[in-house]
One Martini backbone bead per residue (centre of mass of N, CA, C, O) as a GRO file, in nm:
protein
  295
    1UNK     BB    1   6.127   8.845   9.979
    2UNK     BB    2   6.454   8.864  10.026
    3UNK     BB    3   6.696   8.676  10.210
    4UNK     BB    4   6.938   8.854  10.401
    5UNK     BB    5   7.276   8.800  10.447
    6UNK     BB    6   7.515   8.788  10.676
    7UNK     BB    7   7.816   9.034  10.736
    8UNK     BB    8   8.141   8.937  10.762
    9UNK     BB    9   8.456   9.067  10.827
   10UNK     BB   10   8.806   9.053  10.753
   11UNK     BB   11   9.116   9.149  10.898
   12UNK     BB   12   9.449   9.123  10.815
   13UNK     BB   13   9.735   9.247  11.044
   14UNK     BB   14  10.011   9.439  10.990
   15UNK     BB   15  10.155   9.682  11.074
   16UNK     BB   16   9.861   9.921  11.062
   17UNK     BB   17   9.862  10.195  11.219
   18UNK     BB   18   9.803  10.409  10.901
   19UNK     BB   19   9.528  10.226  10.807
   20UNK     BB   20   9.315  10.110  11.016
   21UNK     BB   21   9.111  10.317  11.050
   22UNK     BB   22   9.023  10.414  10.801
   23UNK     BB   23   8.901  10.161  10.725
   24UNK     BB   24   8.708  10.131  10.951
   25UNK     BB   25   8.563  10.388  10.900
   26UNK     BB   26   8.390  10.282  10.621
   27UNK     BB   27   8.177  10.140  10.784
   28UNK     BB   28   8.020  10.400  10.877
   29UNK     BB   29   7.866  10.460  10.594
   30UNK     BB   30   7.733  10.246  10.543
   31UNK     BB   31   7.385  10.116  10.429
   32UNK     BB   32   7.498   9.833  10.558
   33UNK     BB   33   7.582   9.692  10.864
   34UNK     BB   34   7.727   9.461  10.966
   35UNK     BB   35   7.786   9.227  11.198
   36UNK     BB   36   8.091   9.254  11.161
   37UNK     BB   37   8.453   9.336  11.234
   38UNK     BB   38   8.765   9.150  11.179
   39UNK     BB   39   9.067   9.168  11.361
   40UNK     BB   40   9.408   9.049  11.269
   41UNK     BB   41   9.669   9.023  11.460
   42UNK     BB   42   9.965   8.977  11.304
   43UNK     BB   43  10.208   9.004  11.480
   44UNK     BB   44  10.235   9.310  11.556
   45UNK     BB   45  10.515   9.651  11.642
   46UNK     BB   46  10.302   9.845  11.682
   47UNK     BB   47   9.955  10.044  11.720
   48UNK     BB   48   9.724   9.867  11.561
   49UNK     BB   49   9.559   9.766  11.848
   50UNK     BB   50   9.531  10.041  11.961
   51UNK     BB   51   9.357  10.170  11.742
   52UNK     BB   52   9.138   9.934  11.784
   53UNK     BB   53   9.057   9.988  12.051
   54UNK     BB   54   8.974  10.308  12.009
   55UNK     BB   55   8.786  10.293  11.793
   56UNK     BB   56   8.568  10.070  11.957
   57UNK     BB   57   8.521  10.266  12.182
   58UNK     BB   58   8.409  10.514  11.998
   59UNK     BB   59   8.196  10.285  11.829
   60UNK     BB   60   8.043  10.084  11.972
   61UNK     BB   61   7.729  10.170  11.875
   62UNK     BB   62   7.812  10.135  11.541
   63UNK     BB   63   8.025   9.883  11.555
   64UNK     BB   64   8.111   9.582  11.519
   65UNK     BB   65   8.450   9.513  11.693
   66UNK     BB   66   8.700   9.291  11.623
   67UNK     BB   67   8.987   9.154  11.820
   68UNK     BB   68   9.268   8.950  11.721
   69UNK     BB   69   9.506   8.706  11.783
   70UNK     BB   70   9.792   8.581  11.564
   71UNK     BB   71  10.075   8.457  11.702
   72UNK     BB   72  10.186   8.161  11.570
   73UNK     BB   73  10.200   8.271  11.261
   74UNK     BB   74  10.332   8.410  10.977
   75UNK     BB   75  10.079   8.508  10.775
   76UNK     BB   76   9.787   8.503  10.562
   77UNK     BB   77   9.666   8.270  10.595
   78UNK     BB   78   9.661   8.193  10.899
   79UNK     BB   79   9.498   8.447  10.946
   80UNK     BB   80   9.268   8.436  10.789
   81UNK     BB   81   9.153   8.141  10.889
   82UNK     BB   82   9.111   8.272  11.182
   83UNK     BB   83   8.889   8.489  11.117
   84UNK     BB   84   8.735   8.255  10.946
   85UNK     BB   85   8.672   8.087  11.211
   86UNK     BB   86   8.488   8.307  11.376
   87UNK     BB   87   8.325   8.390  11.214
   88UNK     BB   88   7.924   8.442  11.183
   89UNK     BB   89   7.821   8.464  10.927
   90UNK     BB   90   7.699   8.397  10.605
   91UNK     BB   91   7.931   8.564  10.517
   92UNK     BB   92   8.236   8.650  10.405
   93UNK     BB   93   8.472   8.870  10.386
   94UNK     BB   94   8.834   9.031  10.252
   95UNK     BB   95   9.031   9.237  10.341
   96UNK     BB   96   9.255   9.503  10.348
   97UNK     BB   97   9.387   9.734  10.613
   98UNK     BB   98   9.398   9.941  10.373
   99UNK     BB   99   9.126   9.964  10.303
  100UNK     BB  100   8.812  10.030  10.146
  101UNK     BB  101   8.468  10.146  10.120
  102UNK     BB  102   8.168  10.182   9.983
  103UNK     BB  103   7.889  10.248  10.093
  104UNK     BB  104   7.761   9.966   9.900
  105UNK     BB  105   7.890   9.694   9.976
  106UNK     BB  106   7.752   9.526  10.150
  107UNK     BB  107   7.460   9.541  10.016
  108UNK     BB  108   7.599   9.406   9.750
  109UNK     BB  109   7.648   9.142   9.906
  110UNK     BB  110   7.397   9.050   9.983
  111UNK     BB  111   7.258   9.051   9.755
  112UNK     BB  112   7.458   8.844   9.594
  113UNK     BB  113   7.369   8.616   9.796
  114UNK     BB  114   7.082   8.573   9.778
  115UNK     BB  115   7.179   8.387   9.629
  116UNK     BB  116   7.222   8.038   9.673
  117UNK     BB  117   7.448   7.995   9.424
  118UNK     BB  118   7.628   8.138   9.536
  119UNK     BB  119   8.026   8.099   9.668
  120UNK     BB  120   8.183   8.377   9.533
  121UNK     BB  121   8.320   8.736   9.551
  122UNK     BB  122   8.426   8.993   9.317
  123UNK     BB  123   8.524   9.321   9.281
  124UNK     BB  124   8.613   9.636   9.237
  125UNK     BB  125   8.882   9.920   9.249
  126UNK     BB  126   9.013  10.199   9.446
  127UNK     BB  127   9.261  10.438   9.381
  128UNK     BB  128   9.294  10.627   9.645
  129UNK     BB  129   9.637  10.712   9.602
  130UNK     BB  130   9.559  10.802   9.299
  131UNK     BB  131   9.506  10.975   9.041
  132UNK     BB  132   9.250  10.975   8.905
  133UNK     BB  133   9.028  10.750   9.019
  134UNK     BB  134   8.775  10.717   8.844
  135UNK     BB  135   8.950  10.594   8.610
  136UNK     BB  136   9.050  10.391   8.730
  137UNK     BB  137   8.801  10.234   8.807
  138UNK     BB  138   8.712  10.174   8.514
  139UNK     BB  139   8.975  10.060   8.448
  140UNK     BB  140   8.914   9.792   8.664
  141UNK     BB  141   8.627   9.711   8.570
  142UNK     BB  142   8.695   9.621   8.277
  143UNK     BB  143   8.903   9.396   8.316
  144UNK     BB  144   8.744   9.250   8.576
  145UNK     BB  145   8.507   9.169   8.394
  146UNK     BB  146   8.667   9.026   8.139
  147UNK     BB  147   8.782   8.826   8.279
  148UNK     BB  148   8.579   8.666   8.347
  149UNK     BB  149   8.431   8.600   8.103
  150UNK     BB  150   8.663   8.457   7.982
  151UNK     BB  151   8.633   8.229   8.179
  152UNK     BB  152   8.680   7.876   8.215
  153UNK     BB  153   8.907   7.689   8.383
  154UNK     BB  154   8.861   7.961   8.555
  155UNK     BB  155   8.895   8.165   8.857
  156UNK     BB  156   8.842   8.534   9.014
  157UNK     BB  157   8.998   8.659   9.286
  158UNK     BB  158   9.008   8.944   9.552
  159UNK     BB  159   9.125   9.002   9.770
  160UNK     BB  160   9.081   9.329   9.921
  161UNK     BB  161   8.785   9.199   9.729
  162UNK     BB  162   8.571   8.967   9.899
  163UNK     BB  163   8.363   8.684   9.918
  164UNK     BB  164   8.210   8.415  10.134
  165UNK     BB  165   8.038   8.144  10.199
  166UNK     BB  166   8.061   7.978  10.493
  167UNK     BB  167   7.998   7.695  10.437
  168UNK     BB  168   8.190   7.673  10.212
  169UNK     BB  169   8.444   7.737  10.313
  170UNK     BB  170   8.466   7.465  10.539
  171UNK     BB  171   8.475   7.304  10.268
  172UNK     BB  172   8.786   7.395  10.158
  173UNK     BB  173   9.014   7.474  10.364
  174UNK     BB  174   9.136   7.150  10.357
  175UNK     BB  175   9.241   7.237  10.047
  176UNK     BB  176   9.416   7.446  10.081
  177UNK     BB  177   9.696   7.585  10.021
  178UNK     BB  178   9.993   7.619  10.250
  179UNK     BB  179  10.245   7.788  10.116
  180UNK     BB  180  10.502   7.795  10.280
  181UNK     BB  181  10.709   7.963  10.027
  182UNK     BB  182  10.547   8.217   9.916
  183UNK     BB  183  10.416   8.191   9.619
  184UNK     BB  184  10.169   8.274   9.609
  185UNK     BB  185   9.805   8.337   9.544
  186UNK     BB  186   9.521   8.324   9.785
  187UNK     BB  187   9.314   8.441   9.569
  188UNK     BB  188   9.372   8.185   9.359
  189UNK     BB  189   9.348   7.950   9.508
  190UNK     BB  190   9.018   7.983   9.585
  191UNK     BB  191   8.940   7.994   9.354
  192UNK     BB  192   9.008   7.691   9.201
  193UNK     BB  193   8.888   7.563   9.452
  194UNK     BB  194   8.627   7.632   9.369
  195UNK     BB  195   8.578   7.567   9.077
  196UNK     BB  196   8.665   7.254   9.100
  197UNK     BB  197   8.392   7.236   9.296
  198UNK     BB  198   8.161   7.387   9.154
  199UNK     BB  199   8.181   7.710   9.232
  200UNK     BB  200   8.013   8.004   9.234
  201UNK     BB  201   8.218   8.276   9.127
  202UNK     BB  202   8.126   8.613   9.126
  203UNK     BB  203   8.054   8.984   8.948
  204UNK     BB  204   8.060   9.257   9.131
  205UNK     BB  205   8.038   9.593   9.047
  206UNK     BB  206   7.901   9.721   9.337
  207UNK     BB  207   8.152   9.602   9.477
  208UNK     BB  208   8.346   9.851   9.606
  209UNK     BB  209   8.680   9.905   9.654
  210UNK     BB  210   8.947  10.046   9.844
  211UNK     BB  211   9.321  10.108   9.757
  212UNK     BB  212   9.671  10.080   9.796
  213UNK     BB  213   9.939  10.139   9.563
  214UNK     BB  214  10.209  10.055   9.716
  215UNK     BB  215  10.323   9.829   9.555
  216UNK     BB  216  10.480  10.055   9.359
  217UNK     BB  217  10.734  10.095   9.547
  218UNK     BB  218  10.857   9.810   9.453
  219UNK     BB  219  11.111   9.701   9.340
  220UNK     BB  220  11.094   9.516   9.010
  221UNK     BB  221  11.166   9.290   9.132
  222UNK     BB  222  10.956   9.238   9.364
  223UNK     BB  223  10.707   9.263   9.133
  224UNK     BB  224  10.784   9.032   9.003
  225UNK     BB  225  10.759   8.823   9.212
  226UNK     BB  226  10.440   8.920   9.271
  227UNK     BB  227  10.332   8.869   8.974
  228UNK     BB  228  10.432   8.532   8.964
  229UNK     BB  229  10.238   8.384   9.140
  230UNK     BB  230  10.043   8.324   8.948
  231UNK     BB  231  10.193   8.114   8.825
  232UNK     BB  232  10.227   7.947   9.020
  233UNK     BB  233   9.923   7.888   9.104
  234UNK     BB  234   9.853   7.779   8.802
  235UNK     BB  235  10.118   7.556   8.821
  236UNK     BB  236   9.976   7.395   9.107
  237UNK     BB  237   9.680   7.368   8.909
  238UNK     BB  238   9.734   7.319   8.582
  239UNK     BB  239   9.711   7.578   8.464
  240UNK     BB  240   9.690   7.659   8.079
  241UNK     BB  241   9.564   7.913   8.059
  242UNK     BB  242   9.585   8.248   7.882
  243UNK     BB  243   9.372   8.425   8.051
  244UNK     BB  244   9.505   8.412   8.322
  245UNK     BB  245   9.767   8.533   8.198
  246UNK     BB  246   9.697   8.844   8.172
  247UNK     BB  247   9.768   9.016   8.431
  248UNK     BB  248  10.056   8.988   8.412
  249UNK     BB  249  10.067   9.186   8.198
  250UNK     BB  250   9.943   9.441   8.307
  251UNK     BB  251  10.158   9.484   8.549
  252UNK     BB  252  10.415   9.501   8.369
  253UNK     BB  253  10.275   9.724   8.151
  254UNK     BB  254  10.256   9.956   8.393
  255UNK     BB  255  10.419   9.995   8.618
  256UNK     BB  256  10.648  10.250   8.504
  257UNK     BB  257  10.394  10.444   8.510
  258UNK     BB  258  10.269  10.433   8.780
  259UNK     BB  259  10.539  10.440   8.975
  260UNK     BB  260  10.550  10.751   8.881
  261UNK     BB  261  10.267  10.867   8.969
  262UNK     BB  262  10.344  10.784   9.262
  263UNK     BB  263  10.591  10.962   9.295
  264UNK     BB  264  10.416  11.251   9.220
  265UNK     BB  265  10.194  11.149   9.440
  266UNK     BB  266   9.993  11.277   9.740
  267UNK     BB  267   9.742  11.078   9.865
  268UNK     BB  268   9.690  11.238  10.086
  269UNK     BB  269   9.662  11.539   9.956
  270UNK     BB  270   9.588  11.518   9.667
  271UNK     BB  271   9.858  11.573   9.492
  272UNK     BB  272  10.133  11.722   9.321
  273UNK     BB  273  10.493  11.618   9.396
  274UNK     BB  274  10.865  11.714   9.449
  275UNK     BB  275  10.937  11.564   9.707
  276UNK     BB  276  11.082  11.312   9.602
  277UNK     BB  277  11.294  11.427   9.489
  278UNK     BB  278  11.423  11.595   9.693
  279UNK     BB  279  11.477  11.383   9.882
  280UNK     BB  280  11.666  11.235   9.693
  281UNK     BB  281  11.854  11.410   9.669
  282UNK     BB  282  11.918  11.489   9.973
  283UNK     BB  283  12.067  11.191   9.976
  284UNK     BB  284  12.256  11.207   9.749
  285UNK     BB  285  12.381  11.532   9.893
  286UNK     BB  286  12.381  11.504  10.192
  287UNK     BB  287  12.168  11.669  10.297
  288UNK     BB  288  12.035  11.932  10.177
  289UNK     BB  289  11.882  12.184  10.135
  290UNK     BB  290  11.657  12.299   9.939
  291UNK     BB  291  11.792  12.594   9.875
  292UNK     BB  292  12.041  12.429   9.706
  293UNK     BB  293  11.832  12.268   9.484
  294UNK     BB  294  11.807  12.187   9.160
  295UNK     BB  295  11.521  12.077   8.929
   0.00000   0.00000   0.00000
């Protein structure tokens, strides 16, 4: 019988008072629990620290949820580092405050771990708050497969949906780039320098977690500079692989698709709506009530 490692989870989390309960929920699904779940507030101004608070009370005996708070300094990096150098777990999680995750996540990442060979994974995603989401994920997962096989010189984890084995994290932590610039992409830096290291880095497809299209909201120019990351991450560490910079390409070639439908769609109610038409109108034409606006 293989001997299943424990599984401790980190949230960085900046003003996340709307999504981090939703995130912390999904934790109570899983087919197996977590050893712990690290929310690492960063300077949040909002009410993000007392949600996690009254749901840790409220679930006490269900979830062992911790809360950090990481004041020194502003970013995922920091943030991130803080909660890894916490965990106790043999494996160390890492998503963001905004996602979910599917019932067998925990289990899947396990199972995984249990080779003592891998060194770290990333699964696929379903876009919760856009339509057709099983499309989505289907096609999410083909892509995020594929992109794998294909890599040579590199390897692709996501932050959202990753986990790595903490005795790794340890020895390489002290080599991650610190961009202090903001501009590149941190869990494509540890894909590197995992690989670089000659760890084993693995395509769990049952790992499965759920994120936030929000990114879509971003204007042309924002999305591009945030697109551009992997360029720059890519350029940091000399791969001039054409297969790593396939991303740039699907997101960009994307973009103005997904960001009508999430435009025309409330993914909290889901379903589709003129309401932000409606908005936007409003806003255009002086807050005229609704039944002055002809669409």
């Amino acid at each position: 019988m293989k001997s299943m490692p424990t599984v401790s989870v980190v949230i960085p989390a900046y003003n996340e008072q709307d999504t981090i309960e939703k995130c912390l929920s999904s934790f109570l699904h899983q087919t197996v629990r977590p050893l712990e779940v690290i929310v690492v507030d960063n300077r949040s101004t909002d009410e993000t620290a007392a949600r996690v608070r009254a749901f840790t009370q409220e679930h006490a005996e269900e979830l062992n949820v911790r809360l950090l708070k990481q004041f020194d300094a502003q970013g995922i990096i920091p943030t991130r580092d803080y909660g890894m150098a916490r965990a106790k777990g043999d494996v160390v999680g890492r998503i963001d405050a905004d996602s979910t995750l599917e019932d067998g996540w925990v289990e899947a990442v396990q199972e995984g771990f249990a080779d003592p060979s891998v060194a770290a994974a990333s699964g696929p995603v379903v876009y919760h708050d856009m339509p057709a989401p099983n499309v989505g994920f289907r096609a999410d997962n083909q892509i995020r497969s594929t992109l794998d096989k294909l890599a040579k010189s590199h390897r692709f984890l996501f932050g959202s949906n990753m986990a790595v084995r903490r005795s790794v994290w340890n020895v390489i932590v002290p080599h991650l780039c610190e961009d202090k610039e903001d501009k590149m992409h941190e869990d494509i830096d540890i894909a590197l320098h995992l690989h670089l290291e000659g760890y084993k880095v693995v395509y769990l497809p049952d790992m499965i977690g759920g994120m936030s299209a929000r990114r879509l909201e971003d204007s042309p120019k924002d999305f591009y500079r945030y697109v551009m990351r992997f360029e720059n991450t890519y350029k940091a560490h000399n791969i001039k692989s054409a297969t790593a910079r396939i991303p740039i390409f699907i997101y960009l070639t994307t973009y103005f698709p997904t960001k009508f439908l999430r435009f025309i769609y409330d993914g909290d109610e889901q379903k589709f709506t003129f309401d932000k038409f409606r908005d936007m109108i409003n806003r255009h034409r002086g807050d005229k009530p609704d039944d002055e606006i002809v669409i």
